[in-house]
ZAPA-259650 format. One record per residue (C-alpha): residue number from 1; x, y, z. Coordinates in Angstrom, 1 decimal, decimal comma. Example, Ala and Ser with C-alpha at 12.3 -4.5 7.8 and 13.67 -1.06 7.14 Angstrom:
- nr_c1_c2_c3
- 1_12,3_-4,5_7,8
- 2_13,7_-1,1_7,1
END
This chain:
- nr_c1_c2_c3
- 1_13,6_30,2_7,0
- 2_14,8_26,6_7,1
- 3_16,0_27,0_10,5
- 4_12,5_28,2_11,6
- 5_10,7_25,2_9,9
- 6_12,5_22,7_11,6
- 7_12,2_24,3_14,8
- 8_8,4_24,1_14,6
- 9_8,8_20,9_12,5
- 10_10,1_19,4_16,2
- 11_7,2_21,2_18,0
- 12_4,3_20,5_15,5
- 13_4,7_17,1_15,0
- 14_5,7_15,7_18,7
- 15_2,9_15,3_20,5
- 16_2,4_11,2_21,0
- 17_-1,3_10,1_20,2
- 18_-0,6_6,7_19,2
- 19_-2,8_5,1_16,5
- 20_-6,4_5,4_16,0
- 21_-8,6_3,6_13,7
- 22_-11,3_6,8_12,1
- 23_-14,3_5,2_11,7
- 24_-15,6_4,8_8,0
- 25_-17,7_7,5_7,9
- 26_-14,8_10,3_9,5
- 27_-12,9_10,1_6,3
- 28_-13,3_7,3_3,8
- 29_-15,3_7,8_0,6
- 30_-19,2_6,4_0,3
- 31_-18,6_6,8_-3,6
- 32_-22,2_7,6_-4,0
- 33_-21,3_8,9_-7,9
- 34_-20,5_5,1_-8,4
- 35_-21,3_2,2_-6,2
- 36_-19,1_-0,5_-7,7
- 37_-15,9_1,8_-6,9
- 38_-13,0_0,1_-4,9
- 39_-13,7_3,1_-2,4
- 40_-11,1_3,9_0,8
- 41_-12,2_1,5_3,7
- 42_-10,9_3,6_6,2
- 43_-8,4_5,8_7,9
- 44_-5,2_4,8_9,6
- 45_-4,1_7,2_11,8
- 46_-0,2_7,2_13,3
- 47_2,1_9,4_15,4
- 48_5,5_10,0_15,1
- 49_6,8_9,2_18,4
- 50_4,6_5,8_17,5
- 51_6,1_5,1_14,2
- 52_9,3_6,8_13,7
- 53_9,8_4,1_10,6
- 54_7,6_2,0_8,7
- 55_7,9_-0,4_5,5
- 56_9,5_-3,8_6,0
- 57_11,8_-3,3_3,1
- 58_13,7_-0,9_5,5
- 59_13,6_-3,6_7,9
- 60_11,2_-0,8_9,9
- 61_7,6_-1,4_11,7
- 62_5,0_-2,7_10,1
- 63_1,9_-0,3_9,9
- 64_-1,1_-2,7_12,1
- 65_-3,1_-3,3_8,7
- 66_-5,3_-5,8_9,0
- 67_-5,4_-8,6_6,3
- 68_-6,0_-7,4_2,4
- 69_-5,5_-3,5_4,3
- 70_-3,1_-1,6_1,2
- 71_-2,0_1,6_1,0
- 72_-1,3_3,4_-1,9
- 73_1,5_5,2_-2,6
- 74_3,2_7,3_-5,1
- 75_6,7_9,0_-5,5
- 76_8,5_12,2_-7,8
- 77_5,7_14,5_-8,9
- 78_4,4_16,0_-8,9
- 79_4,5_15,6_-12,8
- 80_1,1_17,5_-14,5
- 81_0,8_15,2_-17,6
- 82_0,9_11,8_-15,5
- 83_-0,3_13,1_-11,8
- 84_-3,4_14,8_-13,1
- 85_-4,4_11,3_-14,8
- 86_-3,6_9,2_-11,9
- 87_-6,0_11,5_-9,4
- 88_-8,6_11,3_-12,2
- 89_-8,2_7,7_-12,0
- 90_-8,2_7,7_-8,2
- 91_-11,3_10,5_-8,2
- 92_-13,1_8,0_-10,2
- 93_-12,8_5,3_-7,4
- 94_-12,4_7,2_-4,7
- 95_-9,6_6,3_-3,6
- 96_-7,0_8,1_-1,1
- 97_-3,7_7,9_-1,3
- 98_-0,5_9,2_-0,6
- 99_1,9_11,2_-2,4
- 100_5,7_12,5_-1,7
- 101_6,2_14,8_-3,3
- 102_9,9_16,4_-4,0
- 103_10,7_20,1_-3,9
- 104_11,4_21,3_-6,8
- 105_8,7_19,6_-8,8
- 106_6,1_21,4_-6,5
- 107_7,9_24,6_-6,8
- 108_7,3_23,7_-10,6
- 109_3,7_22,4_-10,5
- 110_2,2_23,9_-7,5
- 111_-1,3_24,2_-9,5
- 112_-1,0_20,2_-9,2
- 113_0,5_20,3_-5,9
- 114_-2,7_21,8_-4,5
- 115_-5,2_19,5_-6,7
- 116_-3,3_16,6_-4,7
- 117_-4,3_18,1_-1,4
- 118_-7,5_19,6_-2,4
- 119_-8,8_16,2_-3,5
- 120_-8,2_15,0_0,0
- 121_-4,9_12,8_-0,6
- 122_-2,4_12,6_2,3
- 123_1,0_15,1_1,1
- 124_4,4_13,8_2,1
- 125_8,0_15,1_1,0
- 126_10,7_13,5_-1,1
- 127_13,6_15,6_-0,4
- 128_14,5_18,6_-2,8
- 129_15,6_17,2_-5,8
- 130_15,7_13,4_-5,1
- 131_19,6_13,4_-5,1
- 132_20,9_9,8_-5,8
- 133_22,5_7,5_-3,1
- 134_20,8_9,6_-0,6
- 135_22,3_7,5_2,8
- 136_25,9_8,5_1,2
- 137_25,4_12,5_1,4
- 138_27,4_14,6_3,5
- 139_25,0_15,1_6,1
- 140_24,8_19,1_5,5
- 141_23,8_18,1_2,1
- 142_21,1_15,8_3,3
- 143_20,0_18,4_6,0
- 144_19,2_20,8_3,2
- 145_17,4_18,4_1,0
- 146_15,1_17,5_3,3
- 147_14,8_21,0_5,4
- 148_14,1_22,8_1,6
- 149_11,8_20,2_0,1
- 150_9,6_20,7_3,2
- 151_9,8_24,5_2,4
- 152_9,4_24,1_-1,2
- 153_6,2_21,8_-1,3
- 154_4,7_23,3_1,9
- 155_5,0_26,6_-0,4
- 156_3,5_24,9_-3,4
- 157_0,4_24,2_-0,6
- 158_0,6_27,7_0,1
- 159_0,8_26,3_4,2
- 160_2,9_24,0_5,6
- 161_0,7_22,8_7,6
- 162_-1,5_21,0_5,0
- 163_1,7_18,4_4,7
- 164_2,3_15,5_7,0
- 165_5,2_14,6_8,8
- 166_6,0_12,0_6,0
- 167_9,4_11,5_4,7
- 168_10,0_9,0_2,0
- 169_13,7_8,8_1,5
- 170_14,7_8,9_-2,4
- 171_15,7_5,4_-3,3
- 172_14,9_4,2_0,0
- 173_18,7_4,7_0,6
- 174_18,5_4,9_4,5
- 175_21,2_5,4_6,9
- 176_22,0_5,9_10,5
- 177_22,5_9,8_10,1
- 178_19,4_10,2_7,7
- 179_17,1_8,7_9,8
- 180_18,3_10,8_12,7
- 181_18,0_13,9_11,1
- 182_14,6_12,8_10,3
- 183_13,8_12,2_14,2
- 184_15,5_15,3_15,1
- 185_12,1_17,0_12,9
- 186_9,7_14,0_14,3
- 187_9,5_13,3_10,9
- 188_8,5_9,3_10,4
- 189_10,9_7,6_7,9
- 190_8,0_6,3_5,2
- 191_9,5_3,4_3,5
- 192_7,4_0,6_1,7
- 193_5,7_-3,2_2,1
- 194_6,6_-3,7_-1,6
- 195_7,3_-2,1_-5,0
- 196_5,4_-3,3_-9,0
- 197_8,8_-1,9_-10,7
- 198_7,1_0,7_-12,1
- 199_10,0_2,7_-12,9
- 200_11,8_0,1_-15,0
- 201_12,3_1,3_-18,6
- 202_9,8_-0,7_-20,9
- 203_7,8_-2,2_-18,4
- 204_4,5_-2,3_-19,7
- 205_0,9_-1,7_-17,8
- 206_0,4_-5,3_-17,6
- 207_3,6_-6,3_-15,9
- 208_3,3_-3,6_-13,4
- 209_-0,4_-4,8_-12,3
- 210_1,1_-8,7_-12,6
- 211_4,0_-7,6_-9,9
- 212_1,8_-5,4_-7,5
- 213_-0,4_-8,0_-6,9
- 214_1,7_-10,8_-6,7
- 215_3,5_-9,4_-3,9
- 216_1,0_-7,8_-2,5
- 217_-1,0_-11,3_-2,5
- 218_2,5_-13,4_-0,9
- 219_2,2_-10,9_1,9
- 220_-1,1_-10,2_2,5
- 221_-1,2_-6,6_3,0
- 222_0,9_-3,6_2,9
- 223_2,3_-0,1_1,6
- 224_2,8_-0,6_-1,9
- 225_5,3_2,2_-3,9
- 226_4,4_3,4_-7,0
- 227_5,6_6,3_-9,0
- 228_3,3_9,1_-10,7
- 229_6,3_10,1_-13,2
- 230_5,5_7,6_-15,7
- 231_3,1_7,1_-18,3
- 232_3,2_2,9_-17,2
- 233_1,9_3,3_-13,9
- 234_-0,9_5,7_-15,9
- 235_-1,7_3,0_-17,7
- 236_-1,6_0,5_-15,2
- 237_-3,8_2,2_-12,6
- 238_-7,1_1,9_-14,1
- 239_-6,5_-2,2_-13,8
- 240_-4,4_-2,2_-11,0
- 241_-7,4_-0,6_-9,0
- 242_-9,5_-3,5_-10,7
- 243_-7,9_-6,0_-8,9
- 244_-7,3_-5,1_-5,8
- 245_-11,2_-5,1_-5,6
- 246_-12,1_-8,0_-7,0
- 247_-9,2_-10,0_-5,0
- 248_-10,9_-8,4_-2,0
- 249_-8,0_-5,9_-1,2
- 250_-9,2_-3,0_0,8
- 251_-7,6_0,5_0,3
- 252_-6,5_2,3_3,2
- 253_-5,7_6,1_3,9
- 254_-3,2_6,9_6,1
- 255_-2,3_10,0_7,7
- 256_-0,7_11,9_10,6
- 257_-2,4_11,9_14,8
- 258_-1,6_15,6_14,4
- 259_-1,6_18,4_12,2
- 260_1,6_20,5_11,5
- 261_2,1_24,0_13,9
- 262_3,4_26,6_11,4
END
């Protein structure tokens, strides 16, 4: 099973389409239900063979956002009791994000799994079970964590195909061999702009909100990583959201030039 997914993995995913800019009306939210919502902008669309890695903390490409473009971005769930909050919160300002999602919570929570994708967010994977030190694993090891969380979450979905070729690497513990494997499946290596620290034990809502936007502010633009595993970043979304608008950040959706071909 594994074997077959990364075979179609390579063919599903390789055809080179470069980036296109969907116009607002293709994808992004009007928010009719409430006009003072911060709202998606727009869609970002990228290719593999484009943008085999993104996120300047990797040292990777940057994605071509213009100035004040974010996109949201949120690690380890799927987690019912804190993901179902953060997509009400998101619902409420229509907002698209994306989520990477790891195995064996999805196998857990498929329910929430397919609320994610139902809702319209974009659906990466997060390995299996988000081993630590991730660029240190034998490579068999890391072969199977990301082969069977793509198997695992696709399942949760109940089709592969609704999941894009998005990797986010646990820790964002890259290495030579990972990210080969990860080419190998013309999977892009999603890493991040910048991070709020959400995952920090006892940071509050404020100080997460007071990070995100600081950094987000010194570099004008980027993929910010967030967690939806924690009651914090809960907390924090609602005002996080708040002002990103009223500093004039625009929310941007992005997802894959192709669909899968399971």
């Amino acid at each position: 099973m594994r074997k077959l997914v990364v075979g179609l993995l390579a063919v599903g995913f390789s055809a080179a389409l470069g980036v296109i800019f969907a116009s607002n009306s293709a994808r992004a939210e009007n928010c009719a239900a409430n006009p003072d919502a911060l709202g998606t902008s727009r869609v970002l669309t990228i290719d593999p063979g484009e943008y085999p890695r993104v996120g300047s903390m990797d040292h990777a490409a940057e994605l071509p956002l213009a100035d004040k473009d974010v996109i949201l971005t949120f690690d380890d769930g799927p987690v019912p009791r804190y993901t179902n909050p953060i997509l009400d919160i998101l619902a409420a300002q229509c907002v698209k994000a994306t989520f990477f999602l790891v195995g064996e919570m999805a196998r857990t929570h498929p329910a929430t799994a397919r609320r994610i994708y139902a809702e319209g967010h974009t659906i990466g994977t997060h390995s299996e079970d988000h081993p630590l030190r991730f660029g240190k694993l034998p490579i068999e090891k890391a072969r199977w964590e990301i082969d069977e969380g793509i198997v695992e979450v696709g399942a949760a979905l109940g089709d592969p195909k609704e999941l894009a070729p998005f990797f986010r690497i646990p820790g964002l513990a890259r290495s030579d061999a990972v990210e080969k494997e990860l080419a190998a499946r013309s999977l892009i290596a999603f890493g991040s702009d910048t991070v709020a620290d959400d995952w920090h034990h006892r940071i509050t809502p404020s100080k997460i909100i007071e990070l995100a936007m600081k950094r987000l502010e010194a570099r004008g633009k980027g993929i910010l990583l967030l967690h939806d595993i924690h009651p914090a970043t809960v907390a924090a979304l609602p005002g996080l959201l708040k002002e990103l608008k009223e500093k004039g950040f625009r929310v941007v959706q992005v997802v894959p030039a192709v669909p899968a071909q399971f």
